[in-house]
C-alpha positions in Angstrom: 1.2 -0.5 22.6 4.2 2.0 21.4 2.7 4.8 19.0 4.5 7.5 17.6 3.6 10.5 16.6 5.2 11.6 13.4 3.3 14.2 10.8 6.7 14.7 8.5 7.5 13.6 5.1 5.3 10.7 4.0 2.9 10.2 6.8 -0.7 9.6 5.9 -1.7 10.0 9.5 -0.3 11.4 12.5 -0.3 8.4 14.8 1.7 4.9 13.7 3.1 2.1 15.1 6.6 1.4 15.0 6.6 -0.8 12.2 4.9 1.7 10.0 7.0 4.7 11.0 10.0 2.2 10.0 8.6 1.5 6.9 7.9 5.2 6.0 11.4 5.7 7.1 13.1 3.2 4.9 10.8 4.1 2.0 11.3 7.9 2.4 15.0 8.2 3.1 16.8 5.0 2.8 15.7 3.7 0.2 14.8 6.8 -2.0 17.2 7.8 -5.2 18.6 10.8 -4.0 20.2 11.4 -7.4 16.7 13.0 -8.4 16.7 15.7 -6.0 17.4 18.7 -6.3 20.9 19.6 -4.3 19.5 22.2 -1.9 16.3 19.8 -1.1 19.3 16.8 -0.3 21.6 19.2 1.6 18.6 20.5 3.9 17.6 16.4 3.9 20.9 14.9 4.4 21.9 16.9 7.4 22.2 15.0 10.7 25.0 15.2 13.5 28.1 13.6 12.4 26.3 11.4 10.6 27.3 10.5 6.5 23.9 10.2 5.2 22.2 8.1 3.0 24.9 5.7 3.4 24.4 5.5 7.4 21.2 5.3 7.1 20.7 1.3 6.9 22.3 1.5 10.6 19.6 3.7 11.7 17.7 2.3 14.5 14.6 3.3 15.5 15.6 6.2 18.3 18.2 7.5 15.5 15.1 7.7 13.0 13.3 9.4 15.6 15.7 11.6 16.6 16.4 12.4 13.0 12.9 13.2 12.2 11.7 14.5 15.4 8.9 12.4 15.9 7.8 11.4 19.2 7.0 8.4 20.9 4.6 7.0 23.8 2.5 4.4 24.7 -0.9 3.7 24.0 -2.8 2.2 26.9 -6.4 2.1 25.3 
């Protein structure tokens, strides 16, 4: 099983599967109202390659998020 461990904005834990890291992702970043925050927080946030973030960040696939966030992944074999 694919685990990856990510401690960063919004994690409860430090190990989730990939559908949870997604979620907290999507619920985090993509789908948060970025009008509320403050403009240094969103400049420090928003700042990725050559990405033009948030509106790139619906084609974010799941090595983009993990590159973006620096989590890492590997594989469970318990």
């Amino acid at each position: 099983m694919i685990k990856i461990l990510y401690t960063g904005v919004g994690a409860t834990k430090n190990e989730h599967t990939e559908e949870e890291f997604l979620t907290i992702m999507k619920n985090e970043f993509t789908d948060k109202n970025w009008d509320n925050v403050s403009p240094i927080k969103k400049n420090i946030q928003l700042q990725y390659e050559d990405w033009i973030l948030p509106k790139d960040f619906a084609v974010f696939k799941l090595m983009d998020w993990l590159e973006y966030s620096g989590a890492n992944i590997f594989s469970d074999t318990e």
